[in-house]
N, CA, C and O atoms as a Tinker XYZ file with bonds, in Angstrom:
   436  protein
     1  N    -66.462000    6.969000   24.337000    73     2
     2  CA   -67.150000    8.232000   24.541000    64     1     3
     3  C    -68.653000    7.947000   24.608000    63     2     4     5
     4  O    -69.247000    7.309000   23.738000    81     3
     5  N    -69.235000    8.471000   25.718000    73     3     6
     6  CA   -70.686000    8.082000   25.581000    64     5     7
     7  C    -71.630000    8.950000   24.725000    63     6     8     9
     8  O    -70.994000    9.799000   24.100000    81     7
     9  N    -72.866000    8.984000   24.527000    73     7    10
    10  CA   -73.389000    9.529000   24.107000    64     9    11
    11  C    -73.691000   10.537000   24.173000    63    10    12    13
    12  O    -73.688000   11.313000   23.218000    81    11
    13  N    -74.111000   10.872000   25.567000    73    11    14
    14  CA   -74.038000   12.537000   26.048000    64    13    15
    15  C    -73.067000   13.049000   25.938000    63    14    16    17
    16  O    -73.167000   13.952000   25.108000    81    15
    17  N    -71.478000   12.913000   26.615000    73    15    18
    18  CA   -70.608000   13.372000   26.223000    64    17    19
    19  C    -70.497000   13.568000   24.925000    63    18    20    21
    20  O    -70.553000   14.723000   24.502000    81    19
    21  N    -70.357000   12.707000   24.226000    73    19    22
    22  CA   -70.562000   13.271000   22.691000    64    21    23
    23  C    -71.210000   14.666000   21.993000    63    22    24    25
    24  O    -70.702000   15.554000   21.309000    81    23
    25  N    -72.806000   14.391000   22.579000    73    23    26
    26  CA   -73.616000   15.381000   22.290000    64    25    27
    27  C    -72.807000   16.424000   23.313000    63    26    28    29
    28  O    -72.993000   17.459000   22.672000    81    27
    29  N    -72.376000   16.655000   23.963000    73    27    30
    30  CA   -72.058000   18.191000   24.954000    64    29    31
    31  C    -70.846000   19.122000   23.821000    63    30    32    33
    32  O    -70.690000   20.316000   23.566000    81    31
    33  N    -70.034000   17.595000   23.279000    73    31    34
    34  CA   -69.033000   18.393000   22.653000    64    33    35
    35  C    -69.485000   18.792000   21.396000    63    34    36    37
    36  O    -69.204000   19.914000   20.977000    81    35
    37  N    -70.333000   17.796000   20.566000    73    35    38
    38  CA   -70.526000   18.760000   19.691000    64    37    39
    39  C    -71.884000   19.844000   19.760000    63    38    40    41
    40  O    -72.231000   20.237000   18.646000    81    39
    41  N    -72.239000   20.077000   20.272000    73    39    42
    42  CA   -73.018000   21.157000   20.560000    64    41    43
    43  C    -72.215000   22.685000   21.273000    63    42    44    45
    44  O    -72.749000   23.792000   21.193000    81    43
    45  N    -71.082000   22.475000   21.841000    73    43    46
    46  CA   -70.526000   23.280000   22.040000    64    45    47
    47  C    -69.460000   23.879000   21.251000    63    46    48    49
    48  O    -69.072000   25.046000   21.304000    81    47
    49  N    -68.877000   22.581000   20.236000    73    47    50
    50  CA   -68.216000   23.484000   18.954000    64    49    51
    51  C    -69.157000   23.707000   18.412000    63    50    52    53
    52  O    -68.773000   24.553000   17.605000    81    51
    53  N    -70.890000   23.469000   18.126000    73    51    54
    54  CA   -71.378000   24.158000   17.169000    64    53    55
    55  C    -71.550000   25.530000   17.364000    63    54    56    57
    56  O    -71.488000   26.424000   16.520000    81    55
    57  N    -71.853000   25.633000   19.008000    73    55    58
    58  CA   -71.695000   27.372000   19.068000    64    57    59
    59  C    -70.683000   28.062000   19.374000    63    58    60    61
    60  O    -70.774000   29.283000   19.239000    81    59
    61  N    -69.561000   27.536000   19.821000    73    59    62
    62  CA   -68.169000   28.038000   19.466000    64    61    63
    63  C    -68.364000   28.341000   17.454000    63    62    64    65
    64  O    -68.451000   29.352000   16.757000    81    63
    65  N    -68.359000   27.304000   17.261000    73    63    66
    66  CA   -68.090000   28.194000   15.343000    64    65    67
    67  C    -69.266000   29.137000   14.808000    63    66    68    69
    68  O    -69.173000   29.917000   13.861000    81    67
    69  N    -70.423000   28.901000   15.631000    73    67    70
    70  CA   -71.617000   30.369000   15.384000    64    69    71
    71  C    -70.897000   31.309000   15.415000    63    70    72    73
    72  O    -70.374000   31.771000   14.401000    81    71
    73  N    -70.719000   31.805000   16.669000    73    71    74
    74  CA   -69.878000   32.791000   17.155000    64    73    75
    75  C    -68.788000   33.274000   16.194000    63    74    76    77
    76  O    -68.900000   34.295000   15.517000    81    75
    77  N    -67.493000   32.285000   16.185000    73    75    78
    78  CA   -66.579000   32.985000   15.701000    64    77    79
    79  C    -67.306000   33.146000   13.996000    63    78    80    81
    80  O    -66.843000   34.079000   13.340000    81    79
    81  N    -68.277000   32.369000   13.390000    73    79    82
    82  CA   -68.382000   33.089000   11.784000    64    81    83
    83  C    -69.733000   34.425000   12.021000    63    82    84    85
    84  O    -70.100000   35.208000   11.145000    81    83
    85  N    -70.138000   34.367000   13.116000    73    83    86
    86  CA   -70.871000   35.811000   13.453000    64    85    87
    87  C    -69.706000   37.046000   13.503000    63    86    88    89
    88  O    -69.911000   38.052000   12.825000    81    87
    89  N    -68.744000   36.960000   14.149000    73    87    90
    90  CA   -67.900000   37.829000   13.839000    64    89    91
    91  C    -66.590000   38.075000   12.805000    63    90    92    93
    92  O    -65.605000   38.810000   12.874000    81    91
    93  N    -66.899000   37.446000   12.166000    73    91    94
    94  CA   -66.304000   37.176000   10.611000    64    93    95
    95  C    -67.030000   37.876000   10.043000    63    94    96    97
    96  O    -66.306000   38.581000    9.340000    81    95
    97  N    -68.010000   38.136000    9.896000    73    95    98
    98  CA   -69.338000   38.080000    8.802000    64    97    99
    99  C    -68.340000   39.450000    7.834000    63    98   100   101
   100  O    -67.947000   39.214000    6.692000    81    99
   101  N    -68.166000   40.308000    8.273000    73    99   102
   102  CA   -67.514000   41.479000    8.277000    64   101   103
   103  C    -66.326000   41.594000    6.882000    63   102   104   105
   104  O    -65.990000   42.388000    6.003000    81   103
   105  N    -66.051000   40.426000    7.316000    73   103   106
   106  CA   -64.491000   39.711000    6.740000    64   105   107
   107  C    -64.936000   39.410000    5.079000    63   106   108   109
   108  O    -64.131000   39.895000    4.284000    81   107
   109  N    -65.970000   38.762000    4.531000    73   107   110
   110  CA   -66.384000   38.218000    3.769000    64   109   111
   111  C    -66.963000   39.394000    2.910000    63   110   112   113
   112  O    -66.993000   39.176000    1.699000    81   111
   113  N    -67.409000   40.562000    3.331000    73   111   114
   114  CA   -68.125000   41.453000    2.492000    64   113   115
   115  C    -66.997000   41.797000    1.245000    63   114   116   117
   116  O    -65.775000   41.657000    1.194000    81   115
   117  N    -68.236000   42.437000    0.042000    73   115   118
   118  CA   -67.298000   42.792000   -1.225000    64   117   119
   119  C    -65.961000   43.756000   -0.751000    63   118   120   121
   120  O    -65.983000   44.305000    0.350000    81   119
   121  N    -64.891000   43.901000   -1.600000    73   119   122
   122  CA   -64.127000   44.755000   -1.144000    64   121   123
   123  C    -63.679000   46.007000   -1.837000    63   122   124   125
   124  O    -62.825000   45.877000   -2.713000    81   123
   125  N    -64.234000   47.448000   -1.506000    73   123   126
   126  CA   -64.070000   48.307000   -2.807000    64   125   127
   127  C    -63.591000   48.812000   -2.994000    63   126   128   129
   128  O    -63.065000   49.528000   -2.142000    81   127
   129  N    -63.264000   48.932000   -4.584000    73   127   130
   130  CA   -62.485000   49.365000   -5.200000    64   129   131
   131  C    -62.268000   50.318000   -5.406000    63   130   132   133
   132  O    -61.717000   50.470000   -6.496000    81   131
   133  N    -62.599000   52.003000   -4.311000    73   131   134
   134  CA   -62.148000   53.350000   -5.154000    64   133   135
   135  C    -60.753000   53.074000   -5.352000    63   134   136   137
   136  O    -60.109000   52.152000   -4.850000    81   135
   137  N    -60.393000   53.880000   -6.058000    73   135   138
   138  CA   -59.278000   53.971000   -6.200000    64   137   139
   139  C    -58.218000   55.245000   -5.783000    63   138   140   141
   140  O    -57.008000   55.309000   -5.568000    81   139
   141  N    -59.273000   56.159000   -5.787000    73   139   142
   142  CA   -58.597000   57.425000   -5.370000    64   141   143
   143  C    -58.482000   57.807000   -3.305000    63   142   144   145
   144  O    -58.430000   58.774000   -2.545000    81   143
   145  N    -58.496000   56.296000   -3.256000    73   143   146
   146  CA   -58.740000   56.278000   -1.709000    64   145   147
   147  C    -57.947000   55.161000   -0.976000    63   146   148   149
   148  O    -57.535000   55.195000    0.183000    81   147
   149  N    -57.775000   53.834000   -2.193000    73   147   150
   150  CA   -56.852000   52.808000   -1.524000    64   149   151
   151  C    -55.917000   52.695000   -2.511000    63   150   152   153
   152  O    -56.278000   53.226000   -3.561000    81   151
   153  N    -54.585000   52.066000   -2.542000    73   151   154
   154  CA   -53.829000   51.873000   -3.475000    64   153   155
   155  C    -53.956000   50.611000   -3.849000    63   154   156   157
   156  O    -54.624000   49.939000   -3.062000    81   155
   157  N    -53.286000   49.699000   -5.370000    73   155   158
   158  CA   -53.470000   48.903000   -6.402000    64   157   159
   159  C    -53.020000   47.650000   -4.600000    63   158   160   161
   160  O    -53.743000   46.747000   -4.179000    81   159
   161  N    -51.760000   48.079000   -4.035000    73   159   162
   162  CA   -51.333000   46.712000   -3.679000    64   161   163
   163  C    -52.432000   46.701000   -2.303000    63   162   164   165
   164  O    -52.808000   45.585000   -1.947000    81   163
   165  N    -52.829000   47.627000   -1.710000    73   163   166
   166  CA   -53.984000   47.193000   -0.470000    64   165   167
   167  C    -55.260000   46.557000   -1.286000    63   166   168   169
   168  O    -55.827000   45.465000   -1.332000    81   167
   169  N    -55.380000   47.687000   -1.829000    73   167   170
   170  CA   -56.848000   46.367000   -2.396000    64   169   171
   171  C    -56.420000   45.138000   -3.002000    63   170   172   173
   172  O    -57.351000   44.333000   -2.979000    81   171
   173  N    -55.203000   44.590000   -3.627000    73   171   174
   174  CA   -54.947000   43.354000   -3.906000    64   173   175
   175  C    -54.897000   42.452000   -2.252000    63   174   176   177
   176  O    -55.118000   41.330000   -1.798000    81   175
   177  N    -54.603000   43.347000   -1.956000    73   175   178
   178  CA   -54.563000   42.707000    0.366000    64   177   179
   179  C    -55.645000   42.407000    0.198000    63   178   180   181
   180  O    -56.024000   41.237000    0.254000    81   179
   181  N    -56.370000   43.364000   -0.039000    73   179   182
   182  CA   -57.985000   43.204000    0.780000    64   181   183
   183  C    -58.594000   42.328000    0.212000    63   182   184   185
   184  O    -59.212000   41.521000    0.907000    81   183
   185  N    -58.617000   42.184000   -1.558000    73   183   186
   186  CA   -58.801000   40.853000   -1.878000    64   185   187
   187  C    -58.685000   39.646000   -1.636000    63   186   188   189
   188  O    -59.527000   38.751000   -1.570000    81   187
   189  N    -57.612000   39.653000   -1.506000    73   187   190
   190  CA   -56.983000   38.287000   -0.455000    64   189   191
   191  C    -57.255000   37.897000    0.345000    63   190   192   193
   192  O    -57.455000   36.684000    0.396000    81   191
   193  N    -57.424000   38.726000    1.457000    73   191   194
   194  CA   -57.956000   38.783000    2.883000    64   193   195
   195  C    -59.436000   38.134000    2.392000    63   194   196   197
   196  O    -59.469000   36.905000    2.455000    81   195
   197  N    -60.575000   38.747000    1.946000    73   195   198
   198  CA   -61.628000   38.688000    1.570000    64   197   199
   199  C    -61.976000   37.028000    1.200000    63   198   200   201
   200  O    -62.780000   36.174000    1.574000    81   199
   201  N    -60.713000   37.156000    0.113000    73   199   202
   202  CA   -60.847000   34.971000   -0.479000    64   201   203
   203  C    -60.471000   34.467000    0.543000    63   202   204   205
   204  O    -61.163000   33.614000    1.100000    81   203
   205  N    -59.168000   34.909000    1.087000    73   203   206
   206  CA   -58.848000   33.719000    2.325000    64   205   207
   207  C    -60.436000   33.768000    3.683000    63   206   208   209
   208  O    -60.738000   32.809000    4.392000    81   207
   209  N    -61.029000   34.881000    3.680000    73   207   210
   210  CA   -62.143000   34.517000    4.946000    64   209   211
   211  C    -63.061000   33.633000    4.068000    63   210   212   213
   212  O    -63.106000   32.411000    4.207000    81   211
   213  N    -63.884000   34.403000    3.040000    73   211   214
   214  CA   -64.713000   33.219000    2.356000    64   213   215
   215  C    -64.357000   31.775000    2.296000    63   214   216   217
   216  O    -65.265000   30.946000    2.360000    81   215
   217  N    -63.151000   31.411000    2.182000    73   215   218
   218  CA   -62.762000   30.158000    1.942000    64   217   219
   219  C    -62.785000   29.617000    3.546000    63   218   220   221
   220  O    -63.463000   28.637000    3.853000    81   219
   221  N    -62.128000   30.216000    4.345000    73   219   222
   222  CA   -62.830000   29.845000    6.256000    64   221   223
   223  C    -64.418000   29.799000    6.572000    63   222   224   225
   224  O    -64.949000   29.007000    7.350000    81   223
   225  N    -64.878000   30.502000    6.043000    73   223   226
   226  CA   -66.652000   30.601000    5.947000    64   225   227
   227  C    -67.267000   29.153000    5.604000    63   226   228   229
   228  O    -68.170000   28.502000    6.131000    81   227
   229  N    -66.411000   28.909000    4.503000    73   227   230
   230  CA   -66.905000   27.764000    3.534000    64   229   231
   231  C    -66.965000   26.363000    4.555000    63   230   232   233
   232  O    -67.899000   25.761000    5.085000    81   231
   233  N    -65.230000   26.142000    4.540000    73   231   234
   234  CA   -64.544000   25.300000    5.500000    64   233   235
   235  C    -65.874000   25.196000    7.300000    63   234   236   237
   236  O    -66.225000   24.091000    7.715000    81   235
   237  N    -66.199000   26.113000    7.789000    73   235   238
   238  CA   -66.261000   25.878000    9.279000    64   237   239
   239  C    -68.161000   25.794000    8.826000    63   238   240   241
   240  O    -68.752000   25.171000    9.708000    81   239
   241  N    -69.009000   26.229000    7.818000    73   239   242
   242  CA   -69.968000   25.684000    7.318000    64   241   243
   243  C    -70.255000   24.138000    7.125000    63   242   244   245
   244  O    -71.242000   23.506000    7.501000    81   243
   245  N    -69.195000   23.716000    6.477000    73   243   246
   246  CA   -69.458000   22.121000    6.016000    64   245   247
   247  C    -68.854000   21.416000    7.575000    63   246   248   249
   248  O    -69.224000   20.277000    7.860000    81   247
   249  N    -67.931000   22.167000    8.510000    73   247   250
   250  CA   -67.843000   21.597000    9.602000    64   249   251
   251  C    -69.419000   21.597000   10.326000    63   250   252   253
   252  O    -70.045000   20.545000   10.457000    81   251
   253  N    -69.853000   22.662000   10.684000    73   251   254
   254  CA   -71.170000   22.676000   11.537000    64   253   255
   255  C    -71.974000   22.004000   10.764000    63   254   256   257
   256  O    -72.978000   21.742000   11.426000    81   255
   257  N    -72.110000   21.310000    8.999000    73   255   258
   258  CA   -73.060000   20.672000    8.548000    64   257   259
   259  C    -72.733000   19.032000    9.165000    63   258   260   261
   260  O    -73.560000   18.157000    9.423000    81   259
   261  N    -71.507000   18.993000    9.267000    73   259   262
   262  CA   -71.301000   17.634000    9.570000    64   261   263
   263  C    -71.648000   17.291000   11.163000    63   262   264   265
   264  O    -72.003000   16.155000   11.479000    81   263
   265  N    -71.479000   18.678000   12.433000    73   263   266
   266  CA   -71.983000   18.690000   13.233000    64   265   267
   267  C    -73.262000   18.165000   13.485000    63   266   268   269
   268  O    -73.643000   17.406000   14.376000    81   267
   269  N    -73.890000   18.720000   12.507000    73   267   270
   270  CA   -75.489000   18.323000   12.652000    64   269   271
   271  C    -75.714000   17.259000   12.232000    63   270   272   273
   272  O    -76.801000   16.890000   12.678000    81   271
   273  N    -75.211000   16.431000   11.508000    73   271   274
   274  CA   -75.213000   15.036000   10.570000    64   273   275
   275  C    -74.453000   14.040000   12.338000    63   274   276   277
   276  O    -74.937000   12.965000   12.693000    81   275
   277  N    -73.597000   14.550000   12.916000    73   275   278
   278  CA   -73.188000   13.524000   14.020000    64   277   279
   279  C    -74.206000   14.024000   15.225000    63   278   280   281
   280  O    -73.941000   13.651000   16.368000    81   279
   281  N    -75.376000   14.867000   14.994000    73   279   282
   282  CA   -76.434000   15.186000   16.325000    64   281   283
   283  C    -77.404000   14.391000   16.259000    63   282   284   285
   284  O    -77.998000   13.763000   17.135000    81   283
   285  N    -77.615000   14.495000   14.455000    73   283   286
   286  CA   -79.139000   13.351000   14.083000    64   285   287
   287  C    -78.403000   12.026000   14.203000    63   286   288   289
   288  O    -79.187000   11.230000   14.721000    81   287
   289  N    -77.095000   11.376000   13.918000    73   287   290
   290  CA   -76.819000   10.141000   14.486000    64   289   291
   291  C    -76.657000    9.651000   16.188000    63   290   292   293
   292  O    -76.633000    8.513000   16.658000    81   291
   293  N    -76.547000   11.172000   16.969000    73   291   294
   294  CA   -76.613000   11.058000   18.186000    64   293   295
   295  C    -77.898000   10.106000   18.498000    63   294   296   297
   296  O    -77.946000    8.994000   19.023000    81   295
   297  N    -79.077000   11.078000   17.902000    73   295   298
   298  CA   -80.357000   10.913000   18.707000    64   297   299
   299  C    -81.060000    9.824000   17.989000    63   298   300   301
   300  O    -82.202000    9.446000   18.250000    81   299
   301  N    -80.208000    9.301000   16.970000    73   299   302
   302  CA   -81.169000    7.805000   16.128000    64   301   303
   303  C    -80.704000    7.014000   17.049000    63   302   304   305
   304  O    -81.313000    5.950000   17.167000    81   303
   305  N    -79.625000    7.233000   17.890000    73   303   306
   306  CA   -78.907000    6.277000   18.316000    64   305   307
   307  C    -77.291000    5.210000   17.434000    63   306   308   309
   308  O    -76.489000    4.384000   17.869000    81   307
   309  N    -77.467000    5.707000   16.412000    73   307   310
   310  CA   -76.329000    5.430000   15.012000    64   309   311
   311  C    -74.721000    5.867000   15.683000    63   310   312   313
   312  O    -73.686000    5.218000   15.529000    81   311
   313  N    -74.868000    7.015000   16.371000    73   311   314
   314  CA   -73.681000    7.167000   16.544000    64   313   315
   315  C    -72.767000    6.523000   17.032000    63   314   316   317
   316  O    -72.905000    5.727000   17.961000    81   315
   317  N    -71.346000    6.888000   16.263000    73   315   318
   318  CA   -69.909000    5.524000   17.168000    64   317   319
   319  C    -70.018000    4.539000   16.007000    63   318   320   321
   320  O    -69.391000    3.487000   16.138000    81   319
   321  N    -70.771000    4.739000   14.814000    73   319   322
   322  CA   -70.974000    3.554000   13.900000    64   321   323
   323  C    -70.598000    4.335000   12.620000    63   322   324   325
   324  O    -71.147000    5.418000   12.417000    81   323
   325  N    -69.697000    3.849000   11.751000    73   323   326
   326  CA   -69.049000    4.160000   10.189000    64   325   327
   327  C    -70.390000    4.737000    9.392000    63   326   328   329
   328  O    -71.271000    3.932000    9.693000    81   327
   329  N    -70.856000    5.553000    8.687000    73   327   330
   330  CA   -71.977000    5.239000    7.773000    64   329   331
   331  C    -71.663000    4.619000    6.777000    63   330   332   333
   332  O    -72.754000    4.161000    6.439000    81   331
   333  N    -71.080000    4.337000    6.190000    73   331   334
   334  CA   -70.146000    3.228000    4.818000    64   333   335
   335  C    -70.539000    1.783000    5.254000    63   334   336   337
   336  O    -71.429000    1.054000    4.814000    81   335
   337  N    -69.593000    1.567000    6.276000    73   335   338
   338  CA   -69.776000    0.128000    6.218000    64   337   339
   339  C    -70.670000   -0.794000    8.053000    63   338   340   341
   340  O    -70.862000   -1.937000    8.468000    81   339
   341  N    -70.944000    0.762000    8.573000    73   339   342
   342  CA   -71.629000    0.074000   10.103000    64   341   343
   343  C    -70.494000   -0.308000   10.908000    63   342   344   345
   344  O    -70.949000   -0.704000   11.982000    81   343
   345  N    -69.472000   -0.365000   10.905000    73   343   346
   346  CA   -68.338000   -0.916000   11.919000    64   345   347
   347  C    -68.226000   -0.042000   13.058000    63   346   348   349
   348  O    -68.523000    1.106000   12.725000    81   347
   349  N    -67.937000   -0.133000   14.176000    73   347   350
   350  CA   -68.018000    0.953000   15.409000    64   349   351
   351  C    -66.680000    1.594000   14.937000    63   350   352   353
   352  O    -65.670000    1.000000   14.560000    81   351
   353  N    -66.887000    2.913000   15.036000    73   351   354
   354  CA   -65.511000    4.162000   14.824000    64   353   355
   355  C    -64.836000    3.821000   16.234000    63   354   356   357
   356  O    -65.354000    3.844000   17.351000    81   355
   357  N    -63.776000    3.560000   15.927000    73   355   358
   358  CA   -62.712000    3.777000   17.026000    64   357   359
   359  C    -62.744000    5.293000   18.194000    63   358   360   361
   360  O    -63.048000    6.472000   18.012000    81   359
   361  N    -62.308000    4.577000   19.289000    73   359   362
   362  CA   -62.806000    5.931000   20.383000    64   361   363
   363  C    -61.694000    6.994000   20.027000    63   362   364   365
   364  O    -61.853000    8.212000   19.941000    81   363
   365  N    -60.899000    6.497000   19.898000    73   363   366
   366  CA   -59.347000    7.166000   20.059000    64   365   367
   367  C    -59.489000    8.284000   18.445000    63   366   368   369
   368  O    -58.842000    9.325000   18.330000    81   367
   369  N    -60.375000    7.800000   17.455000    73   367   370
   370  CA   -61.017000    8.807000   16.436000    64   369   371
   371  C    -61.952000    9.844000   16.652000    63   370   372   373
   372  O    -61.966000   11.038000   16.353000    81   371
   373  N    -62.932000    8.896000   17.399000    73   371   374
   374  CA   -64.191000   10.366000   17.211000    64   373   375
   375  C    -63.421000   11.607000   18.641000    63   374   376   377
   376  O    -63.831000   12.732000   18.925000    81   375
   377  N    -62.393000   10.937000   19.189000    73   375   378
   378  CA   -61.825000   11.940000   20.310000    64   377   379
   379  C    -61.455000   13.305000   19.785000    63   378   380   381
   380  O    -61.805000   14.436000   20.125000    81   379
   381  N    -60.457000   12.753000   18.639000    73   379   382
   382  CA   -59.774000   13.381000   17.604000    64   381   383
   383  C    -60.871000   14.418000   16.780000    63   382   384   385
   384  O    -60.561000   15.584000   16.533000    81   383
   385  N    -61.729000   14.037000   16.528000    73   383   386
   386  CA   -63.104000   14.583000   15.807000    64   385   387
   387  C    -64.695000   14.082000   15.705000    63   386   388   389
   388  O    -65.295000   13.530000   14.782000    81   387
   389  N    -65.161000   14.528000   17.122000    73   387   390
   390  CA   -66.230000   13.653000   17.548000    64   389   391
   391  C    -67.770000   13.999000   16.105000    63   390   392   393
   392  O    -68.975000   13.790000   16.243000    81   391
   393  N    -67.200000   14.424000   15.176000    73   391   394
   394  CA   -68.313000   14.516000   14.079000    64   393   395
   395  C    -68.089000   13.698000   12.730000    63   394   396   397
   396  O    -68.800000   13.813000   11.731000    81   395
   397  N    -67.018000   12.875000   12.855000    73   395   398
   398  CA   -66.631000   12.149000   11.942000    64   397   399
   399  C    -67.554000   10.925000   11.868000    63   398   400   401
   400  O    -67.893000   10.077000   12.693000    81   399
   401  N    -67.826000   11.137000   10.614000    73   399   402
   402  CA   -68.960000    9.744000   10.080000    64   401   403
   403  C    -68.607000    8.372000    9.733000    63   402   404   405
   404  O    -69.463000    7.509000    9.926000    81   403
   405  N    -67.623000    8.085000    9.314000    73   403   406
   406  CA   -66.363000    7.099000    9.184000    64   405   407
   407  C    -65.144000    6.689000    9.895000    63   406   408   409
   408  O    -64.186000    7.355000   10.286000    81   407
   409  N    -65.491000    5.055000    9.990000    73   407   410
   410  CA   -64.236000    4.557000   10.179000    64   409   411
   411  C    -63.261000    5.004000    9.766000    63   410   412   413
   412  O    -63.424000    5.642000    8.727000    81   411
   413  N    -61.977000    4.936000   10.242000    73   411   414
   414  CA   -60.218000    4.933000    9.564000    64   413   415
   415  C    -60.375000    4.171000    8.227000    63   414   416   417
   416  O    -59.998000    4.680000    7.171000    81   415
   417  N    -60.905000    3.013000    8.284000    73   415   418
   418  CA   -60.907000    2.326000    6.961000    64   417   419
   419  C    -61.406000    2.538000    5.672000    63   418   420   421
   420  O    -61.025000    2.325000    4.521000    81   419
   421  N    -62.538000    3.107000    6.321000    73   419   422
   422  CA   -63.476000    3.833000    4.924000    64   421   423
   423  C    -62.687000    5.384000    4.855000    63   422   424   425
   424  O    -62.909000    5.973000    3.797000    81   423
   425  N    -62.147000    5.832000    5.454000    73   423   426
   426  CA   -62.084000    7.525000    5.199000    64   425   427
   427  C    -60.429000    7.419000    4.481000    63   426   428   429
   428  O    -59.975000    8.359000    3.830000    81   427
   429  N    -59.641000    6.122000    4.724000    73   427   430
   430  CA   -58.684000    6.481000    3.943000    64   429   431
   431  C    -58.723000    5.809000    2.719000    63   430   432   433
   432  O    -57.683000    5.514000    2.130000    81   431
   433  N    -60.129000    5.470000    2.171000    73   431   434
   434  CA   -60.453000    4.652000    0.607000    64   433   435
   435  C    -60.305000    6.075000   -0.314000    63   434   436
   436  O    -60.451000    6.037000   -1.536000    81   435
């Protein structure tokens, strides 16, 4: 994978996942509790609903952080290289997940 290619893809899941947690945002707000308006088992839903988006929020955050961690290795020129041990990442990996910072070897220690 070359370098540009690289950079196209991840720059385009980074704003593919803007997007979809811009319209999440919604998902994550508190969830309230009248009571004389929802019943015990919807608001236990809505709770749920609420943890399960926060916990997607969380998840596609530390993805776009790692995005940006494989943009600044784009442009040092680092990228395609393990940060652990420097060994070139296999192509047939970063295909799989072109923001991965590690070799196979180091990521299954």
């Amino acid at each position: 994978m070359t370098m540009a290619n690289a950079k196209t893809l991840l720059l385009n899941r980074k704003i593919e996942l803007q997007a979809i947690m811009k319209s999440c945002e919604e998902d994550e707000k508190p969830v309230e509790l009248d009571q004389s308006r929802v019943g015990r088992l919807s608001r236990m839903d809505a709770l749920q609903g609420q943890a399960l988006a926060q916990e997607t929020a969380r998840r596609r955050k530390n993805e776009l952080s790692r995005i940006d961690a494989a943009l600044i290795r784009v442009e040092s020129g680092d990228y395609g290289y393990c940060v652990n041990c420097d060994e070139e990442i296999a192509e047939k990996r970063l295909n799989v997940d072109p923001s991965t910072p590690l070799c196979i070897g180091c990521a299954s220690l």
